[in-house]
C-alpha positions, 0 to 999 in steps of 0.5 A: 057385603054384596061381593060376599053374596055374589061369592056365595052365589058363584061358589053354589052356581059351580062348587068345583071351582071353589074346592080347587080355590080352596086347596090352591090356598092351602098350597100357595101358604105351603109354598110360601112357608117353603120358600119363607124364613120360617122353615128350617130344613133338616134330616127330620124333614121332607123338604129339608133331607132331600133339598138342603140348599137355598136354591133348591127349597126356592125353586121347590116353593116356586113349584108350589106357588104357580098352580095356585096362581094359575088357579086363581087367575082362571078361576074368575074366566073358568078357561084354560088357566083354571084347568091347568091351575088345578091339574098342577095342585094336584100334581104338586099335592101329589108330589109332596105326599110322595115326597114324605112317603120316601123321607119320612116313611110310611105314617099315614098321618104325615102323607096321607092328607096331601095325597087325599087333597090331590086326589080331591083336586084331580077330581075337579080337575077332570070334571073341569077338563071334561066340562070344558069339552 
């Protein structure tokens, strides 16, 4: 119960960093589902109509489960792995809105959650790149 006090302490202290957690969370669970058995790709998919094989979904989780990784490791020193964790979230968020925007179209119900989400986490990753200086 005292490490949720001082979770609690540290995520008022500096909420940026707890966003960026947050939606590094949701990204590594996405890369996961990507890479897992529990995806089934397709032409009704974004993932699926332009990455068909094996490898090149394993390869695109991949790219999703790094920036969260990299995130959590610097989220504890606030250094520059943070930094970089964050700046590669909202890249990989950004990418995934793009992503549906060419497969599926334009239905903002689709894209637009991950593009909000990576716009978010731009914004701490500029708040936390221009604290750093």
């Amino acid at each position: 119960m005292e490490s949720a006090g001082r979770t609690i302490k540290a995520a008022r202290k500096d909420p940026i960093y707890l966003i960026a957690v947050i939606i590094a969370v949701g990204l590594l669970i996405f890369g996961i589902y990507v890479i897992g058995p529990w995806y089934v790709g397709g032409g009704a998919t974004a993932v699926g109509s332009v990455f068909d094989t094996e490898i090149s979904r394993f390869i695109l989780g991949l790219g999703y489960i790094t920036p969260p990784v990299m995130t959590f490791i610097g989220a504890k020193k606030r250094g520059r792995w943070a930094t970089m964790g964050i700046f590669g979230s909202s890249a990989a968020c950004i990418f995934i809105a793009v992503l549906r925007i060419v497969t599926i179209g334009w239905i903002p119900f689709v894209w637009l959650f991950p593009l909000v989400m990576g716009l978010v986490a731009g914004v701490c990753y500029l708040v936390v790149s221009l604290g750093d200086e």
